[in-house]
N, C-alpha and C positions, 0 to 999 in steps of 0.2 A: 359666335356670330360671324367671325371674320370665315372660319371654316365653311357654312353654309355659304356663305357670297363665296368664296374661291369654287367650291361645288357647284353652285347656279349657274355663275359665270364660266368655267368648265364645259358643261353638260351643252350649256345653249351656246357655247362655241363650236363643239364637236359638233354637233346637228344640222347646225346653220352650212358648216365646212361642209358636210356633207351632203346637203342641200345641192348645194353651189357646185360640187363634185360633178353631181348627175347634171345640174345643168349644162356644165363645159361638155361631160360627156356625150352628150346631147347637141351640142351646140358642132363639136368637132366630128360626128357622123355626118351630122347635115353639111357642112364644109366640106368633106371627103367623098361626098358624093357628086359633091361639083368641081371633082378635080384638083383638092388641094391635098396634097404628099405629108406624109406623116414625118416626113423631115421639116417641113416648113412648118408646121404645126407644132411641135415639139421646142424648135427653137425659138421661135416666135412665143411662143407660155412664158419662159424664162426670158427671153432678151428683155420683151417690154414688159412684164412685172419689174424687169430690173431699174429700166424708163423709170417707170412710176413710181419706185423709192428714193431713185437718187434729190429728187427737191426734198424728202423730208431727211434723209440724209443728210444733205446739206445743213438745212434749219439744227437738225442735232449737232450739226459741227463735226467736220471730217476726224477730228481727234475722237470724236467715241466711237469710230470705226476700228481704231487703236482694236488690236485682237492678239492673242499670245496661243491662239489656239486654231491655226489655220489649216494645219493638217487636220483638225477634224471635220473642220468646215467643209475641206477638198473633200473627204470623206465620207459623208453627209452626201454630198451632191453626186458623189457616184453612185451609192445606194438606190438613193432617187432614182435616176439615171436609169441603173442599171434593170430594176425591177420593172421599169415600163418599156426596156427595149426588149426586155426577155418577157413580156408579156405580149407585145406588138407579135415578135417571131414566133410564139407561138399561136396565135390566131391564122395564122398562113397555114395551116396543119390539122387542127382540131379548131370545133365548132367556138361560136363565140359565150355561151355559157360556160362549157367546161372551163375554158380559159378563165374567167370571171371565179369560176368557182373555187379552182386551185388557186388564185392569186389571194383571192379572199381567203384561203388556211393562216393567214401572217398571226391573227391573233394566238393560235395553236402553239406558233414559237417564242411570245412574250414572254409567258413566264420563266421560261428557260432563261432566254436574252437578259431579261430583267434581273435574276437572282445570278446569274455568271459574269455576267459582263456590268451591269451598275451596282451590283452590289446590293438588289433592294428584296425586302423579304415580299412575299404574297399571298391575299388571301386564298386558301387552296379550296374555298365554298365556292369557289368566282367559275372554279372550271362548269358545274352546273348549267349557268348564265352562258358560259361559253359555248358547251355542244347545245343548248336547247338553242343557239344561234345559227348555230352552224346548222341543225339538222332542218330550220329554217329558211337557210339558203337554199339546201339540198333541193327541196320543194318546188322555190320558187324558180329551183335552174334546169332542175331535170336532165343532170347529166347522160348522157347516151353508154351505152357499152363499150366505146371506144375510146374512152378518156385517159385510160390506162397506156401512154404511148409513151415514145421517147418526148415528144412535144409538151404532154401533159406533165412530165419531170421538170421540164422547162418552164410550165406556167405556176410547177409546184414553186421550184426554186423564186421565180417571181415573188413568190407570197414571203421567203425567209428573207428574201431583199428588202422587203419593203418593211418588215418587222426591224428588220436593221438598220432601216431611216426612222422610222419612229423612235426608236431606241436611242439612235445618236442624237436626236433634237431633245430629249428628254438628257443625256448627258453633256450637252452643250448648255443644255437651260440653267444647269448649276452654277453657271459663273457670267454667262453671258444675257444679253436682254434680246427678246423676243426680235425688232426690227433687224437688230446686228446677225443674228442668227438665219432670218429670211434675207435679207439683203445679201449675204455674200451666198445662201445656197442658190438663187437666182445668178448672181454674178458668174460663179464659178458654171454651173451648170449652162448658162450662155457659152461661157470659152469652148467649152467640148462638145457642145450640139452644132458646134457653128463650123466643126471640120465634115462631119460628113453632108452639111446643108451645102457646103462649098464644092465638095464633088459631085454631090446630087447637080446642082444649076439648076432650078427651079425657075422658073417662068413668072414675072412679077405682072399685076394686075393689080388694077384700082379697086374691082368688088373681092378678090384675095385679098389682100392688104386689111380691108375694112374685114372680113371675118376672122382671120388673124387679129386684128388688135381686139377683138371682145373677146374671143378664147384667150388673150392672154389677159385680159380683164378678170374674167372667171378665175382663171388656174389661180393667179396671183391673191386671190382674196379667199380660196378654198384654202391655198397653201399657210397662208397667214391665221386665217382660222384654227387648222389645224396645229400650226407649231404653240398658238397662243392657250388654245386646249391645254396641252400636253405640258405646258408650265405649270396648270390651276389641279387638277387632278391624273391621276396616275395613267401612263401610257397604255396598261392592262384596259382601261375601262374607257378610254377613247377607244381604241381599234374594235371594241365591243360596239360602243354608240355607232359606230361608221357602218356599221350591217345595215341601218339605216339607210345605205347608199343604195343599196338592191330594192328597197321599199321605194325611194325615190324616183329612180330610174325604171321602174315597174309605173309609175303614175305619167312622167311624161311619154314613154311609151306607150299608154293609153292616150293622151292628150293631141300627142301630134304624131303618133302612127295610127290611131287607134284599134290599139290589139288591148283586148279586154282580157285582164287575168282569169283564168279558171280559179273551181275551187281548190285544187292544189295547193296553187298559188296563193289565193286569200289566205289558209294557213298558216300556209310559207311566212307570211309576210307575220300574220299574231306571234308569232311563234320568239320572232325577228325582235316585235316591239317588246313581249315578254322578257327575249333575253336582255336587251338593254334596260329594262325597268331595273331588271334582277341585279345587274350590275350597279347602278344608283343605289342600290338600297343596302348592295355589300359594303359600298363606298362608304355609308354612313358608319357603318360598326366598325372602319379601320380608324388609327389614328392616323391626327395631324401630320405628323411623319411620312409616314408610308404615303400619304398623299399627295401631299405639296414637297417635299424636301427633292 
C-alpha cells in the first residue's frame, strides 16, 4: 500500500511539474516579447522562488538548514544553470524545436548516469517506453535537416546537463529533505545569475517587475514539483513522465497562439502519453528499492 501511494503521489507530482513547466514557458515568451531579457528572467525564477521559501524556512528553523553536503548543492545548481544557458545559446543558431528536441535527449543519458554514478540498477524493458517517447517527440517537433550543427551539439549537451540535475536531486534525496534540497538550489542559483544580470543593467518597470514575480511563481512550484517527484519514484521514469511537457506546451500553443497541431503531431503527442503509461506500468514490476531508495 505505502508503495502505490509513493507511486501516485510520484506520477501526479511529475505531471503536475510539468504542467506548470509549459506554463512558465509560456508565461516567459509572452514576457520576452515585451521586452524582458533572459537575464532578468532567469534571475528573477531563482531569486524570488528563494523569496518565497525563506518564511517556511524560517517556520522549519534555520538549524534544519544545517547541511554537510554543500558542494553538492553548488553543484546541483550549476547543472541547472548550466543546461538552460546552453540551451538559450543555442536558440540564437538553430530553430526553436530542434533545440527543444536535443535538450529533451536527457532521458537517453539516465540510465547511464543512474547505474555510474548512483549506483542504481534499471529496468532495461523501460528503454522501449523510452524511444516509443522519444520517436513521439520526433513527430511533434519535426526537426529540419539542419539540426545537425555545432549549435545542435550544444542543445545536445543541454540535454546531458540536465540528466545531471536530475541525477544530483535524486542523490542529494538520500540524506537530505525535499524543501532543504529546493531552497539552497534556488539560493545558490540566485548568487550566480545575479553577476551577469549586474553587467547586463536591465531597465526596471512596474508591469516587468509584476511578470517577473509570476514566472518565478511558476518555475519555483514546477521546480519543487519536480525535486518532490524524484524522492517518490525513480529519476528514469520522471524524465520519461516530463515528455508530457511537449503535449502541454503543444495545447497552450493552440490556446493562446492558436496554432492547431496537425496530424503528425496528434501522433506525436499518443505516442508521448503511451510512452509515459509504459513507463508506470514498468514501475510497477520493480522493487521497492529500485524505486524509492
Amino acid at each position: 500500500m505505502e508503495h502505490r501511494r509513493k507511486l501516485a503521489l510520484g506520477v501526479s507530482a511529475a505531471l503536475l511539474s510539468a504542467f506548470l513547466y509549459a506554463c512558465y514557458s509560456a508565461w516567459v515568451k509572452i514576457i520576452a516579447e515585451k521586452g524582458t531579457s533572459f537575464y532578468e528572467t532567469v534571475f528573477s525564477a531563482f531569486f524570488i522562488g528563494w523569496l518565497i521559501l525563506i518564511p517556511y524556512a524560517l517556520k522549519k528553523g534555520v538549524k534544519n538548514l544545517k547541511t554537510d553536503r554543500i558542494g553538492m548543492h553548488v553543484l546541483r545548481a550549476c547543472f541547472g544553470l548550466g543546461f538552460m544557458y546552453a540551451l538559450v545559446i543555442s536558440l540564437q543558431f538553430i530553430p526553436l524545436v530542434d533545440a527543444v528536441m536535443l535538450n529533451n535527449t536527457a532521458p537517453l543519458f539516465m540510465p547511464f548516469i543512474t547505474r555510474y554514478w548512483l549506483g542504481c540498477s534499471f529496468n532495461k524493458k523501460i528503454w522501449v517506453a523510452l524511444i516509443l517517447g522519444l520517436i513521439g517527440v520526433s513527430l511533434i517537433l519535426k526537426p529540419d535537416k539542419g539540426v545537425f550543427n555545432s549549435a545542435s551539439l550544444l542543445a545536445l549537451f543541454s540535454g546531458l546537463l540536465m540528466a545531471f540535475s536530475w541525477s544530483s536531486v535524486r542523490k542529494l534525496s538520500m540524506n537530505e529533505p525535499v524543501y532543504r534540497i529546493v531552497f539552497y538550489y534556488f539560493f545558490f542559483a540566485s548568487l550566480i545569475t545575479l553577476i551577469p544580470l549586474l553587467i547586463a543593467h536591465p531597465e526596471i518597470s512596474y508591469s516587468k517587475v509584476l511578470g517577473l514575480i509570476i514566472s518565478g511563481i511558476f518555475f519555483m512550484s514546477t521546480t519543487t514539483l519536480m525535486t518532490y517527484a524524484s524522492t517518490q519514484i525513480s529519476i528514469v521514469a520522471v524524465s520519461i513522465l516530463y515528455y508530457m511537457l511537449i503535449v502541454f506546451s503543444g495545447i497552450l500553443n493552440w490556446l493562446i497562439w492558436d496554432q492547431i497541431p496537425d496530424g503528425w503531431t496528434m501522433l506525436g503527442i499518443v505516442l508521448v502519453v503511451a510512452g509515459g503509461i509504459s513507463s508506470i506500468l514498468l514501475e510497477k514490476h520493480k522493487s521497492k528499492k529500485e524505486i524509492v531508495d
